[in-house]
KEPAPA-322305 format. One record per residue (C-alpha): z, x, y; chain; residue number from 0. Coordinates in nm, 3 decimals. Example, Ala and Ser with C-alpha at 12.3 -4.5 7.8 and 13.67 -1.06 7.14 Angstrom:
<sites>
[site [0.780 1.230 -0.450] A 0],
[site [0.714 1.367 -0.106] A 1],
</sites>
This chain:
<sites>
[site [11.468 5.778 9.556] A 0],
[site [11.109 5.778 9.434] A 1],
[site [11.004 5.778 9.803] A 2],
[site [11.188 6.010 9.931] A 3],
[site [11.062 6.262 9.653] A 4],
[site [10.709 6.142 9.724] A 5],
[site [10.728 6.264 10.076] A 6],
[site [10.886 6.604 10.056] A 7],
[site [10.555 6.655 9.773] A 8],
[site [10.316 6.505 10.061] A 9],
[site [10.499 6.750 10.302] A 10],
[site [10.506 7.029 10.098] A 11],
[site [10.097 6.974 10.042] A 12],
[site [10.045 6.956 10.377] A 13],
[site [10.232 7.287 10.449] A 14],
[site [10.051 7.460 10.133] A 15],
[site [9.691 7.298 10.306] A 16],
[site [9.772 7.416 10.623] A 17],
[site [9.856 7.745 10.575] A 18],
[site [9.506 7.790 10.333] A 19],
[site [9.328 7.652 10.654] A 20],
[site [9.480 7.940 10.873] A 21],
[site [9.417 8.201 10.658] A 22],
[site [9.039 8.084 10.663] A 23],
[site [8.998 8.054 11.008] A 24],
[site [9.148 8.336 11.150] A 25],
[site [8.901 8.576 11.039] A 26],
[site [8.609 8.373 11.104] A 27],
[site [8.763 8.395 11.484] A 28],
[site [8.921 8.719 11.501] A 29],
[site [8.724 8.963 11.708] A 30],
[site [8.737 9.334 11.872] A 31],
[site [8.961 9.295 12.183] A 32],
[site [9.119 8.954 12.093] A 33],
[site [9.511 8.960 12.165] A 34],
[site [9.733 8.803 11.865] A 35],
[site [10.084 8.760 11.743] A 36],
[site [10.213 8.868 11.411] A 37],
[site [10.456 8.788 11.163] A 38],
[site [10.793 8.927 11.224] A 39],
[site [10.770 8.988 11.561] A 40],
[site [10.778 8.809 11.903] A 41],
[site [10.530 9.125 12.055] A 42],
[site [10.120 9.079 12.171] A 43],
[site [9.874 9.288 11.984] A 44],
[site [9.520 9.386 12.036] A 45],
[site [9.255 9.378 11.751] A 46],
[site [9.059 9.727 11.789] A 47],
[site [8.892 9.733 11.468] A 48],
[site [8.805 9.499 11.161] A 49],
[site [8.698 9.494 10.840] A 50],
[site [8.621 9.142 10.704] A 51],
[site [8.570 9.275 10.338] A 52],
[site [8.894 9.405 10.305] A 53],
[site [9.084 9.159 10.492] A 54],
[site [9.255 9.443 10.750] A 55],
[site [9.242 9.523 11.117] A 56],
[site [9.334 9.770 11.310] A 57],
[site [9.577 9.648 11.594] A 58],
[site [9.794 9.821 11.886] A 59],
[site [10.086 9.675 12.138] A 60],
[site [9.957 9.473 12.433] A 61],
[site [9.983 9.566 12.719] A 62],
[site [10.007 9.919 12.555] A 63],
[site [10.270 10.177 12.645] A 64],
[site [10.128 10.462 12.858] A 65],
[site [10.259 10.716 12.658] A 66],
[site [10.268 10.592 12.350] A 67],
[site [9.899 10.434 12.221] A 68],
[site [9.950 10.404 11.855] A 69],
[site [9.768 10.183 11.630] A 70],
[site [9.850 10.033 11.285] A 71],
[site [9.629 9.870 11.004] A 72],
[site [9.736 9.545 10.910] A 73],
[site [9.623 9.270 10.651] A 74],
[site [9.431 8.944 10.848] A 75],
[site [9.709 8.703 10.703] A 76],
[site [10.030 8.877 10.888] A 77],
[site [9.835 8.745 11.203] A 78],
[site [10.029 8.395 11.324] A 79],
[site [9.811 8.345 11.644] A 80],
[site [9.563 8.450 11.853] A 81],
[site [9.633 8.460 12.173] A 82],
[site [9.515 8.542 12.546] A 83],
[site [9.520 8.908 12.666] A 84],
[site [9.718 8.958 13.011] A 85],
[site [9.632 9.182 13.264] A 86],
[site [9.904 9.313 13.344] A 87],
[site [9.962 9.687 13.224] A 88],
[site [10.293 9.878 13.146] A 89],
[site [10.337 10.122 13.417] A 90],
</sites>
């Protein structure tokens, strides 16, 4: 028994660890025009503004909607991944 709770504190650790490391490197690597996925949804978005200090960007769907080109602030940490921009367009 002593084992078994031994490795779900290990795991949990590692999970606590590994989400701290994301959180740090995503901003060092986040840049104007970078494509990422966020929390909560299974949609690409494009980074069109940052600010470091605050921990916020600015982002807007990818490929964006030709009618529709709205953009939303949002805090660094909702981004899960960053990710490559297609080239396809909406049409």
């Amino acid at each position: 028994m002593c084992l078994i709770s031994t490795a779900i504190m290990n795991y949990s650790k590692l999970i606590e660890n590994k989400k701290e490391i994301n959180s740090r490197i995503i901003p060092e690597n986040l840049y104007k025009g970078s494509c990422v996925k966020i929390k909560n949804s299974k949609k690409t978005f494009q980074v069109i503004g940052i600010n470091i200090q605050k921990k916020i960007c600015w982002i807007r769907e990818w490929p964006f909607p030709s009618i529709d080109k709205k953009t939303f602030a949002l805090e660094i940490s909702q981004i899960t991944l960053q990710t490559y921009c297609s080239e396809e367009f909406t049409k």
